[in-house]
BAMARMAR-764893 format. One record per residue: x, y, z of N, C-alpha, C in turn. Coordinates in steps of 0.1 Angstrom, whole numbers, plus 5000, padded with zeros to 4 digits. Layout:
REM BAMARMAR-764893
XYZXYZXYZ
...
REM end
This chain:
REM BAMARMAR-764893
475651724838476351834845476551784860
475351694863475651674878476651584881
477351504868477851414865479451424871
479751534859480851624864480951694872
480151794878480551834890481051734900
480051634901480951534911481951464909
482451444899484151414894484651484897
484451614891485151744893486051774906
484951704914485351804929485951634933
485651524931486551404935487751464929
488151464918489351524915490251594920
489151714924490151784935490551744949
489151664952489551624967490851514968
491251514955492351384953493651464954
492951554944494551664938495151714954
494151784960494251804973494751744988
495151604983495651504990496951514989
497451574976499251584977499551684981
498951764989499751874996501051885002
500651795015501651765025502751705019
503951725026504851695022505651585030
505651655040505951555056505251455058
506051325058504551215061504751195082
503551235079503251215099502051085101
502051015112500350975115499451055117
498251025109497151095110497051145124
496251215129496151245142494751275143
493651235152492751255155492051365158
491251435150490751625150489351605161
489851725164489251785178487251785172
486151725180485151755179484151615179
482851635176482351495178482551405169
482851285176483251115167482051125155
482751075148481950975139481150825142
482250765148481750615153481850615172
481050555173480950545186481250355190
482850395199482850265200483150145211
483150075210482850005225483249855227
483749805239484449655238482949535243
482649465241481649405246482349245249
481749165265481949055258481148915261
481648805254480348675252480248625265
480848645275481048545293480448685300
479648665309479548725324480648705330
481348605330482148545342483148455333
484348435333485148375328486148285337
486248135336486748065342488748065336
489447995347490948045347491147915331
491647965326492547915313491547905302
490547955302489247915292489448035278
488648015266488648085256487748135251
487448305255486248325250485948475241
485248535237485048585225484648715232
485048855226484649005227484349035218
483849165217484049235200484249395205
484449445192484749565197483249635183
482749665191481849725183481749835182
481649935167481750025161480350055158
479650145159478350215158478350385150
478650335134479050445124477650555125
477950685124477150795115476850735106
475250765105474950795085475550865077
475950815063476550835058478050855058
478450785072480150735068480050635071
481550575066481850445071483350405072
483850305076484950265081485550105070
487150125077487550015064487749905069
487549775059487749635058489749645063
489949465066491549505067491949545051
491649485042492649555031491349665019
491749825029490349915024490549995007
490649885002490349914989491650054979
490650124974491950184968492250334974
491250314984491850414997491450375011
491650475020491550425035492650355045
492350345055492750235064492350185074
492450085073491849965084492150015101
490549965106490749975121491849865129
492449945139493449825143493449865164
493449795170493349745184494449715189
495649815198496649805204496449755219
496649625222496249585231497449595247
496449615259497049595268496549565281
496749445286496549345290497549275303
496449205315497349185325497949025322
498649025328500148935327499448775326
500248715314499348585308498348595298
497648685298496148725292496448725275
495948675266496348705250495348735241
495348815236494448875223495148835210
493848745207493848725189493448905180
493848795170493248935161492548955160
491949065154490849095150490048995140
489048975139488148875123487348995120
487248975106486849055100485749025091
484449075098483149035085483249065073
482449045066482248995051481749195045
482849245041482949385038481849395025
481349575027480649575015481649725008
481249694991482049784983481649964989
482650024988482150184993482650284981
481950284970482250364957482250534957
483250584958483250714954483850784945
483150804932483350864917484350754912
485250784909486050674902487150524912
486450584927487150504934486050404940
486850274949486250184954486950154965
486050144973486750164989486250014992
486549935002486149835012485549885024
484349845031484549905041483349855052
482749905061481649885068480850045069
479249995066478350125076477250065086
476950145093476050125103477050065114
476549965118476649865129477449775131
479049745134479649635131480349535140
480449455141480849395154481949335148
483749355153484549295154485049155163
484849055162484848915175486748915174
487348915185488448875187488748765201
489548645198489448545208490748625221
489748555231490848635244490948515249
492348475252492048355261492948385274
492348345286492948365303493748255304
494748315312495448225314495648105324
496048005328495247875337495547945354
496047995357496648065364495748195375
494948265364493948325370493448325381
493548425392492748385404491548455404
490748335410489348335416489048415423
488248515418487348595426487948785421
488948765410489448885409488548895395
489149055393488649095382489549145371
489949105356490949155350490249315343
491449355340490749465334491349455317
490849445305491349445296491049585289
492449675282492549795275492849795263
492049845254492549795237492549995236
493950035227493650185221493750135211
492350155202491450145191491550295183
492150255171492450355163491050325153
490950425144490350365127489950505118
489350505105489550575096488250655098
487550725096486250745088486250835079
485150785068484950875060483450885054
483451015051481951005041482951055025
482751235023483051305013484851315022
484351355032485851345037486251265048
487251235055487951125059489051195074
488351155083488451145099488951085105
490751095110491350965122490450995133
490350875141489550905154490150745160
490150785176490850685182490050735198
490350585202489650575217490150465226
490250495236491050395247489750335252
489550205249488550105256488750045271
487850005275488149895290486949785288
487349675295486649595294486649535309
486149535316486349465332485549255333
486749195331486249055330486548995345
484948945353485348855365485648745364
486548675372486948605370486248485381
485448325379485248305386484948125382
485048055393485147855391484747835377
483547885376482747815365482347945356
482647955344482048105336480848075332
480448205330479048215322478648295312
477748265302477448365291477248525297
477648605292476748715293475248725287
474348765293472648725286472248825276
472948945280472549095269473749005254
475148975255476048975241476148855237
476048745247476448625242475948595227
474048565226474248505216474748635202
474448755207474848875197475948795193
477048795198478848735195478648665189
477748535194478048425187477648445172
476448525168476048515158477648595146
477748735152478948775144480048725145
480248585154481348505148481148405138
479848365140479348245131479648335113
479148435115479048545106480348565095
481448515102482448585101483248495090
483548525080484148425063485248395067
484748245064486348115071485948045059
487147955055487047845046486347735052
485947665040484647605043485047495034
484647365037484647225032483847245022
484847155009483947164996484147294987
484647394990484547534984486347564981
485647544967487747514960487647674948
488647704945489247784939490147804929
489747824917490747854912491347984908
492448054900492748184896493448134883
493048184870493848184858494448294854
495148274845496148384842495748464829
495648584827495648664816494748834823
494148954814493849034820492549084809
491549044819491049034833491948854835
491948864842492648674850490648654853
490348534853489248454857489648394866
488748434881488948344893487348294896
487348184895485948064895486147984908
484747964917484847974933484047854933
484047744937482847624943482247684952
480847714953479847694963478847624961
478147574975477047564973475847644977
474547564965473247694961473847794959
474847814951475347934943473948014938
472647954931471648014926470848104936
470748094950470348114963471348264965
472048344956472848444963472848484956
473248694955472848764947473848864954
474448974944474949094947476849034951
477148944945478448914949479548974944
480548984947481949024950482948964953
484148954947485148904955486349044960
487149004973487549104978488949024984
490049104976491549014981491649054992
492549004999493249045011494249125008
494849084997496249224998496249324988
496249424994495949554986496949594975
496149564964496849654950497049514942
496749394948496249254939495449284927
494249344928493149394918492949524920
492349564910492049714907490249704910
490349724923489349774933487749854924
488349944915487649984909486649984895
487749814887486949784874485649684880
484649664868483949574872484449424872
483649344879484149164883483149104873
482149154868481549094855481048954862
480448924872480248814880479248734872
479248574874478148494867478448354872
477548324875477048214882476448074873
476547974882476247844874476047734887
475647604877475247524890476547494902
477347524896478647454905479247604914
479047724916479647834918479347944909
480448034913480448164907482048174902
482148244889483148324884483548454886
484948524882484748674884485548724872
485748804867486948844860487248964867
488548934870489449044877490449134869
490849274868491549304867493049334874
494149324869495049304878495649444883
496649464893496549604900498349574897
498849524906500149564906500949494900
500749354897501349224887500149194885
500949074875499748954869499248894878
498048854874497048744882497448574878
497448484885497548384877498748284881
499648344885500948314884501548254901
500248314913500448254925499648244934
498948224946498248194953496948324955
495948354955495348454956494548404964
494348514978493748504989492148604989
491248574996489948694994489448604999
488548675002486448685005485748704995
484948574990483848604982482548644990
482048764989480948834999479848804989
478548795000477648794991476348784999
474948834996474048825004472948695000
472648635012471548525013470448535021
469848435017468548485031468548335041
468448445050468648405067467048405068
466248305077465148335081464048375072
464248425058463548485047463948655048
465248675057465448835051467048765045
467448905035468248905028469848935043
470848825043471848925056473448925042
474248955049475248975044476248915049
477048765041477848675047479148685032
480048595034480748575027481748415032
482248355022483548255026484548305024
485648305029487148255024487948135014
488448235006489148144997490548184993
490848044991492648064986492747984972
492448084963492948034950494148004940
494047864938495347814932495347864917
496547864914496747884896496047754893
494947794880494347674876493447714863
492947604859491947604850490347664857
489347734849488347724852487447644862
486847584869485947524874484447534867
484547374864483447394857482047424861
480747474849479547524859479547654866
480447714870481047874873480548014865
480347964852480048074844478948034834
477848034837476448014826475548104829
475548234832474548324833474848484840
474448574842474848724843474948674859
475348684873474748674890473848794894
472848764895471948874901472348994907
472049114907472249174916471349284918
470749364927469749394927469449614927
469049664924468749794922469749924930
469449824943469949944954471749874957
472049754949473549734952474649854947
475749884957476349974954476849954939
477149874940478249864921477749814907
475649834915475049764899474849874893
475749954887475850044880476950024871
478250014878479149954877479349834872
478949704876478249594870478149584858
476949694854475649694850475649734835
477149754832477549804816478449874818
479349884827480650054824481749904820
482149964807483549904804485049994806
484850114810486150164817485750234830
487150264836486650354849487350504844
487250554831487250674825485350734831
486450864837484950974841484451004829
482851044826482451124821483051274814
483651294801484051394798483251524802
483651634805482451724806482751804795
481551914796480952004783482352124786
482752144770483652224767483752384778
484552424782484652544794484252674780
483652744788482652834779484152984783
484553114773485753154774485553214788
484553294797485053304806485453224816
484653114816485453004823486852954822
487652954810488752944808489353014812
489553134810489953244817490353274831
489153214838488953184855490353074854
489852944846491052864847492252864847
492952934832494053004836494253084846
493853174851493953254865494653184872
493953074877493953034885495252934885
495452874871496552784874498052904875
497653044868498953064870499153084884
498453184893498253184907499053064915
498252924909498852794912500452804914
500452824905501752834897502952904908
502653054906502953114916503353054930
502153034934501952994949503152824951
503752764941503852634945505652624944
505952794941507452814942507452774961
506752794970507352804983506552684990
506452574984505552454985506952354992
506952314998508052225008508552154999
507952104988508651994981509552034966
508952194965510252284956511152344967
510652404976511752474981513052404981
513352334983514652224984515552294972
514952244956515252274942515952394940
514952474947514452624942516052664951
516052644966517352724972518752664966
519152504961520052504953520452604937
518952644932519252714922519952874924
519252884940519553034942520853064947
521252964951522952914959523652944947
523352884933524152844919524053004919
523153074916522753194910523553294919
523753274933524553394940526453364935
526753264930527553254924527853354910
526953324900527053374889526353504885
525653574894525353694887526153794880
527353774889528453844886528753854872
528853684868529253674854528853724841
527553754843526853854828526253704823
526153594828525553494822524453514827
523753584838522353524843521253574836
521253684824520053624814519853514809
521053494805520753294797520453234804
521053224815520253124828519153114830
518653244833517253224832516153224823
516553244812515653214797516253024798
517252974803517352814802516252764816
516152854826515652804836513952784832
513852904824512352904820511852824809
512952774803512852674787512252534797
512952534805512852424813511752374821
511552464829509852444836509252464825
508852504816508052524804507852414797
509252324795508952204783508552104791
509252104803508551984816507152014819
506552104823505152114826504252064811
504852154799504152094786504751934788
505351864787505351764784504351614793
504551694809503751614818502151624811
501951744810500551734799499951624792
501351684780501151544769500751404774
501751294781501651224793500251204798
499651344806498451304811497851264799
497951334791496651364777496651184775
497851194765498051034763497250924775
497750904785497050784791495350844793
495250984796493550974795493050944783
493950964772492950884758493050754761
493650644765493850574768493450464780
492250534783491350524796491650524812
492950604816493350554824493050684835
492750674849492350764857493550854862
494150974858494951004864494851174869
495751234873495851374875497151384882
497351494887498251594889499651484900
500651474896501351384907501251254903
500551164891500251074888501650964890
502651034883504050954882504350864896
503650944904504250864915503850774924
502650744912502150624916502750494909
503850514902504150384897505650384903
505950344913507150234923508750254916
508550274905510050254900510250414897
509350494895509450654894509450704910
508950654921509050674934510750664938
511150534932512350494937513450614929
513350604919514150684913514150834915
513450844918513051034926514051064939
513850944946514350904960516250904957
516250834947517750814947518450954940
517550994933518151114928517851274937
517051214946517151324958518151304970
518751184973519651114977521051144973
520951124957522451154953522751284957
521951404949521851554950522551564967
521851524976522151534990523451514990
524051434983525451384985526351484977
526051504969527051594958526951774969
526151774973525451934985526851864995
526951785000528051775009529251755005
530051714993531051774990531151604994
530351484992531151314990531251334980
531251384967531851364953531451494945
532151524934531751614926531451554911
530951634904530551574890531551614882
532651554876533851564864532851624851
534251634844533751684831532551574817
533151444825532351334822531051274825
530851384835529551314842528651424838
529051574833527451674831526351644829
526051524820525151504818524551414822
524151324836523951254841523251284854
522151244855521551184866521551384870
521551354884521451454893522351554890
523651544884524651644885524151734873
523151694862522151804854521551894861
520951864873520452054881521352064891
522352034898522752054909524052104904
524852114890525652174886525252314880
526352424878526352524872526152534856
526052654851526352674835524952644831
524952654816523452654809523052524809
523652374814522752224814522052264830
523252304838522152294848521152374854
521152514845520152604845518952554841
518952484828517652404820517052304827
518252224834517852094841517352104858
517352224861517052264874515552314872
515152384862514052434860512852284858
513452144848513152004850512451994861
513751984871513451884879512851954894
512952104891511852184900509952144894
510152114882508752064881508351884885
508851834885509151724891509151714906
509751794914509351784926508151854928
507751914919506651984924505351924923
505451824915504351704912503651654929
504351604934503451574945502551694953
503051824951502551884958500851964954
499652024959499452084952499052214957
499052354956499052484960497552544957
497052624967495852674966495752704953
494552764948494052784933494252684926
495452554924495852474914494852364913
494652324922493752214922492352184911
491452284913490452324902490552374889
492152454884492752444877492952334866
493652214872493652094871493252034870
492152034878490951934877490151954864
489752084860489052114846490252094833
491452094839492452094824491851904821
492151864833491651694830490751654822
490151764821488351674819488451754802
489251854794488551884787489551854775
489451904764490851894754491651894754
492251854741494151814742494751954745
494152054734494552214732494152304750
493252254755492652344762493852304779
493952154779494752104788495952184788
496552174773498252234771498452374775
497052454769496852624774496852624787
496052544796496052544814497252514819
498352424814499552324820500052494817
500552514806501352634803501152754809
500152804815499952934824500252814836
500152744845500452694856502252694856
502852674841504252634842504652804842
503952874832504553034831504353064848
503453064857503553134871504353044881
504852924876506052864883506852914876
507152944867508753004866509053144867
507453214867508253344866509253414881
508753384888509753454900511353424900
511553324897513253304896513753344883
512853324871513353434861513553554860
512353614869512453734874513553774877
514153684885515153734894516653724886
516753694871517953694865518053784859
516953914857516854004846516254114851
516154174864515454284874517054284883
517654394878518854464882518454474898
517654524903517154574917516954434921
516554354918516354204927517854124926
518854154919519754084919520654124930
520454264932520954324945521254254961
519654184963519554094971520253974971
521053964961521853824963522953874967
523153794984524953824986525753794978
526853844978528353834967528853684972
529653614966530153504962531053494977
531153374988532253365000532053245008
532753245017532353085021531653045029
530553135033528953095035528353045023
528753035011528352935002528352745002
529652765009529852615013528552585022
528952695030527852595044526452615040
526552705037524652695028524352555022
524952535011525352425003525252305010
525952285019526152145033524552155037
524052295038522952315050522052235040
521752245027520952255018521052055016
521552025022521851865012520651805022
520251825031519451795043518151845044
517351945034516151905026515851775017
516951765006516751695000517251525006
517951505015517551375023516451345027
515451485033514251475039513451435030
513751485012512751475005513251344998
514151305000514451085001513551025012
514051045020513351025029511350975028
511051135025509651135026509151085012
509751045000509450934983509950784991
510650715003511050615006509550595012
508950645022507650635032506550615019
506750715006505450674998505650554989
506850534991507650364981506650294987
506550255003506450165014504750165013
504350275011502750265010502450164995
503550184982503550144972503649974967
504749974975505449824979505549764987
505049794999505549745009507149745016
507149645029508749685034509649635026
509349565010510149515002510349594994
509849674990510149834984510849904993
510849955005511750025012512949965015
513149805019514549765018515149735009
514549734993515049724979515849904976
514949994981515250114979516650174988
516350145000517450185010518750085007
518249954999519549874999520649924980
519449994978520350054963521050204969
520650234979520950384985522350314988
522450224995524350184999524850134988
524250094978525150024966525850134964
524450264956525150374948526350494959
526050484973526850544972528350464974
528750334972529850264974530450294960
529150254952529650314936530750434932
529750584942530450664941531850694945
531750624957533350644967534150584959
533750474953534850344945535250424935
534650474929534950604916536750674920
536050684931537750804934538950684933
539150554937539850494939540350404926
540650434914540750364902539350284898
540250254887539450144879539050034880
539749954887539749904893538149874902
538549984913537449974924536350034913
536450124905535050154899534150044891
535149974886534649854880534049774888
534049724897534049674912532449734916
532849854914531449944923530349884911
530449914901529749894893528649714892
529549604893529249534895528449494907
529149574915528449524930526749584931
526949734919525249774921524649684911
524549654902524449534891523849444897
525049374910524549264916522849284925
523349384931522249444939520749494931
520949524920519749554915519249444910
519749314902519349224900518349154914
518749204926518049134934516649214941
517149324943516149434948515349474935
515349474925514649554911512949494916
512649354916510849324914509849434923
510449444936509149564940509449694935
510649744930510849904928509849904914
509649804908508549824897507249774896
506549754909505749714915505149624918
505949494913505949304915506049314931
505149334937505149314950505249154951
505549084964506048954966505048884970
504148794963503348674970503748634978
502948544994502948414993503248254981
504248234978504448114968503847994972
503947944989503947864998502447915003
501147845003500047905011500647855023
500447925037500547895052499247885058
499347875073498947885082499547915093
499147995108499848005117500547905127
501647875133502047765138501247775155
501247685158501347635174501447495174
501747465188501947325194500947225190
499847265191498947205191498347205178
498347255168497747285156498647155146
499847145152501347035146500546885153
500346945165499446785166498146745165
497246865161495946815154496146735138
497446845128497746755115498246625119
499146635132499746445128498946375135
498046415136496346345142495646285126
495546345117494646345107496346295095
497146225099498146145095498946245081
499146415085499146465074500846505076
501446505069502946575069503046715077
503746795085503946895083505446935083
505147115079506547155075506447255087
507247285095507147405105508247515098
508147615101508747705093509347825106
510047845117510047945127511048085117
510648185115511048295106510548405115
510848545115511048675114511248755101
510548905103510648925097512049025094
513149055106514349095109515448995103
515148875098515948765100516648755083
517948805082518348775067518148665065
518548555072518548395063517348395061
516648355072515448345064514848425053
514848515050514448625038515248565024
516448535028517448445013516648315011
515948255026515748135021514248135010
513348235017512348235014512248304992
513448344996513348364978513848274968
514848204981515848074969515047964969
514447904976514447774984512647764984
511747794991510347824985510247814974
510347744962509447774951508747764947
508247764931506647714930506547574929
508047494927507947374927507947294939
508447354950507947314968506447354970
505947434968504347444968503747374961
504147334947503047184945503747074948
504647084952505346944962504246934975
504447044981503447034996501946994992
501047064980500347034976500146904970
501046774964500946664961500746554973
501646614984501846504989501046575006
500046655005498746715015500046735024
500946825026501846865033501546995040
501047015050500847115059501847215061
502047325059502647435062502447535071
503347545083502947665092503847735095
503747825104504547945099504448025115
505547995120505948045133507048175132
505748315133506348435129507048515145
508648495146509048545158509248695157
508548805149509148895144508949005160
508048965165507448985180508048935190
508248935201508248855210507348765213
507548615214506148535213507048415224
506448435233506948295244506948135239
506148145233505648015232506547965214
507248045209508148035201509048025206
509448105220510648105223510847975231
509747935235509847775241510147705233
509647685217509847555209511247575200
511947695202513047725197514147625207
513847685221514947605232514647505229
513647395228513347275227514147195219
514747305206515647225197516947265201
517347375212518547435211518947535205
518147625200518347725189517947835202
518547925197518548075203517648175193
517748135180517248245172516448145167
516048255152515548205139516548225129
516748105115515648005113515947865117
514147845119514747715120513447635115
513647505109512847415098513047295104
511447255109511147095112510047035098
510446945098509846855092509046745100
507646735102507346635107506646505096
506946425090506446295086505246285087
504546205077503346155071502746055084
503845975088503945845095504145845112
503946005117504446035132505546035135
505646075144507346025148507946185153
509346165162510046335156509946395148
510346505143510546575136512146545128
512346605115513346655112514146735116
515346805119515846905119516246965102
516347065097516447075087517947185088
519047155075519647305077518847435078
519747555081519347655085519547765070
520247675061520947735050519447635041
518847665033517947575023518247555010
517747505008518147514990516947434982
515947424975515147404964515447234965
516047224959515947054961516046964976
516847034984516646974998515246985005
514447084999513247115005512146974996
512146914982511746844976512346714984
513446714983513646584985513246534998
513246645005512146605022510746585023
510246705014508846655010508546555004
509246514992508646384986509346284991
510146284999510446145006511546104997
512346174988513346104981514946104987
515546024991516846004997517745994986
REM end
């Protein structure tokens, strides 16, 4: 029992997450912090052009904690807006070796207690003697225990500045140690990732037998599914994991992480980890001959420890008064979610259609179609849930819109609707049954299909009473689920049916005139908002390659539509042109978010002449992330056959990102004469200049430079 109640109420605390409609930044609530936090740093005294180390230390409440950079299958990462006197530069943040933060069916990344972030500051040569800089980071970050707290704080740091620096005696060696601390790749410690599901990624370490309670932890969120077990096991040569994959296949391209894991320091147990970049490959041998230890109080040796799904615990059948309570409540639900921001939109085009037609003696059938319709859509999302929960899959209320290509299409068809509200096109006799012009037209399709796709927007949201409602329809039978869905769909529909068959309510609807137009115009401008705000949840989905796949099908279709008026011609034309465009934008709308193909590193001056120090090739790469060429190049021209080209022939890759303002880009750009980005040097095995490379790439020019073939 105690089982489910705490599902239960995760459930709801989930269900209760789709309320809002509007996406805003969190904003920081009024009362005492959670973390208490603070800049510290390794110098008393800092000499002019020198490089030295701060942290920003976070000092958590019991029982919360805060997120790794990529926080698992919720949260978000602490981040440091820096501001700083003239010359002065802040690296990034480094990030310790995170531990798993499990709550009911979820898995968070994250830190508790005590954490020290090290970031490098380096002064510039310039500095005068005897002043003092003042450095200001605004320090944002997440917290959570059961529930989840923005909180944010403006730091200062006061650094003297003076001939010769010196340690600070209270942080120095503290720093040093949480840098030492801090998971970097490490000589000798190779990687691989195979392909299938679970994919097997097998790690070289050494004294692999010396570590216990491991983990591996990607860098980019929605790589793995945070939540299944890693089935870890160990051998003389390393550790194994089996991963489940999250948003694509595993196997297929470079996979980045931290294998975390605790050792003993001194004879206590601390908590370290390495960095790894795993290649597509075979096993590593010695990786897998035995269970990896893990010990009583580890968060996930439960998890571990025998769960073969991340299906909750079914609970005990609802006894009839409890049902009863349930239905109540979903119809209430129900009720309540007609004036929820993300129906209203729906709901006032149907009432616009309806001030039209009362007149006509059709509006009982309208509304017995209006109510067929929220009726068979709520029963059907049911079925759906039912099906993938037999199926073992974690879902509830809003579920659809977690999969990228139902985001997009929500978006476009709240998009179109906006458009047809303003009078850029109407729906012919040919089109009734299509797309958006099913609820946004009159007559009995779009009575039925308005009632649809009012339950469909209503998915993200969720309305007092519903939540608990829903949460016990989840958990119990096929029959018992369908009875809850269907009182939730009968108290969403009854008020607008109400209103086609209550003589005295129809009264309230003004007579037919041309305040209908402008209603109609006024009305297309929710439903942009509500593109708008499915584009923002694409972007949490996919990334900025989801949102510019999504916004770049927003101009195809409506060129499609305008082409339409202008013959066959241009329709044919339109048609093609979206064709073309989906062929290119389609991989993130369905959740193939885009690898690294090419592993990198960051460029500088000096980093180009540490490799042609150690006689190694490099490729310099100067890109933005504003920059179209470069974006064409990096999908044509990058392949997987240039990455084991660079890989054959130990070819160095860096990656000079100007998406920022960065001086020291903008120096090595003039150097060649270039004003922008892109631009591609090649420097040789053998020293020497560099290449200049076109600005246009292409797949075999990039081979033929790497392997040296003329």
């Amino acid at each position: 029992m105690r089982v489910f109640m705490t599902n239960f109420a995760a459930l709801a605390a989930l269900l209760l997450s789709f309320v809002a409609i509007t996406p805003a930044p969190a904003q920081p609530l009024p009362g005492p912090q959670q973390v208490q936090a603070s800049l510290h740093s390794s110098r008393a005294t800092v000499a002019p052009g020198e490089t030295f180390t701060i942290v920003l230390r976070e000092a958590i409440n019991e029982g919360w904690h805060t997120y790794w950079r990529n926080p698992g299958d919720s949260g978000e990462a602490t981040s440091l807006d820096w501001t700083l006197p003239a010359g002065w530069r802040a690296g990034d943040i480094q990030w310790p070796a995170p531990e798993a933060e499990p709550f009911t069916i979820l898995v968070n990344y994250g830190y508790e207690g005590e954490v020290l972030f090290p970031v490098e500051i380096t002064v510039p040569a310039n500095a005068r003697i005897g002043s003092t800089a003042t450095l200001t980071a605004d320090a944002y970050w997440l917290v959570c225990s059961d529930v989840c707290v923005p909180e944010e704080a403006t730091l200062t740091l006061n650094v003297p500045i003076a001939a010769q620096g010196r340690d600070d005696p209270q942080w120095a060696a503290r720093i040093a140690r949480a840098s030492a601390n801090i998971p970097r790749r490490q000589d000798g410690v190779n990687a691989t990732i195979g392909m299938g599901d679970p994919a097997r990624l097998s790690v070289s370490l050494p004294n692999p037998s010396d570590i216990r309670n491991v983990r591996f932890f990607p860098f980019e969120r929605g790589a793995v599914k945070a939540a299944e077990p890693q089935h870890v096991r160990v051998g003389a040569s390393g550790v194994s994991f089996s991963l489940a994959p999250d948003l694509q296949a595993l196997g297929e391209a470079p996979l980045a992480g931290v294998v975390a894991y605790e050792s003993q320091v001194n004879g206590a147990w601390m908590r370290g980890g390495v960095e790894v970049l795993a290649q597509p490959g075979e096993p590593i041998d010695g990786t897998d001959e035995r269970a990896a230890p893990m010990t009583d109080d580890y968060a996930l040796a439960d998890l571990e420890g025998g769960a073969t799904s991340s299906t909750a615990p079914a609970a005990a059948s609802l006894s009839f008064p409890a049902l009863l309570a349930a239905l109540g409540l979903a119809f209430l639900g129900g009720l309540i979610l007609n004036i929820m921001p993300c129906v209203l939109p729906v709901l006032s085009v149907k009432a616009l259609q309806f001030a039209g037609g009362v007149q006509s003696g059709e509006a009982r059938r309208h509304g017995l179609l209006y109510f067929a319709g929220v009726m068979a859509t709520f029963l059907a999302l049911a079925v759906v849930l039912i099906a993938l929960r037999e199926a073992g899959a974690a879902v509830g209320w809003g579920f659809q819109l977690q999969a990228p290509w139902v985001t997009s299409l929500l978006a476009l068809l709240f998009f179109v609707i906006g458009l047809n509200l303003l009078g850029v096109f109407e729906f012919g006799a040919g089109a009734q049954n299509v797309g958006a012009g099913l609820a946004s037209r009159g007559g009995d399709v779009g009575a039925f299909f308005t009632g649809a796709l009012a339950v469909v927007a209503a998915t993200p949201c969720t309305a007092p009473f519903m939540a608990g409602a829903v949460g016990a329809a989840l958990t119990q039978s096929a029959p018992t689920t369908l009875v809850i869905f269907a009182a939730l769909g009968l108290g969403f529909a009854l008020p607008l049916t109400l209103l086609h068959f209550v003589p005295g309510l129809q009264k309230v609807i003004p007579k037919p005139g041309m305040w209908m137009d402008r209603v109609k115009n006024v009305l297309a401008f929710p439903m942009f908002g509500a593109a708008v705000w499915l584009v923002w949840v694409l972007t949490q989905q996919a990334g900025s390659d989801g949102t510019i796949a999504v916004l770049t099908l927003f101009v195809a279709v409506t060129f499609l539509i305008l082409s339409a008026r202008w013959g066959r011609m241009w329709l044919a034309f339109g048609v093609l042109q979206l064709l073309i465009t989906g062929a290119f934008v389609w991989k993130p709308l369905v959740g193939m978010e885009t690898h690294e193909v090419v592993a990198s590193e960051p460029w500088s001056a000096s980093r180009v002449a540490e490799l042609q120090g150690e006689g190694r090739a490099v490729f310099v790469d100067f890109t933005a992330a504003w920059c179209v060429t470069c974006k064409v190049n990096e999908v044509t021209a990058f392949t997987s056959r240039v990455s084991d080209a660079m890989t054959d022939t130990n070819t160095a890759y860096l990656v000079g990102d100007w998406t920022n303002r960065d001086a020291e880009i903008a120096a090595a750009l003039a150097e060649y004469g270039r004003a922008g980005v892109p631009l591609y040097l090649y420097y040789p095995a053998d020293g020497g200049a560099p290449q200049v490379l076109p600005q246009v790439l292409t797949e075999s020019l990039l081979l033929q430079t790497i392997e040296g073939e003329r």
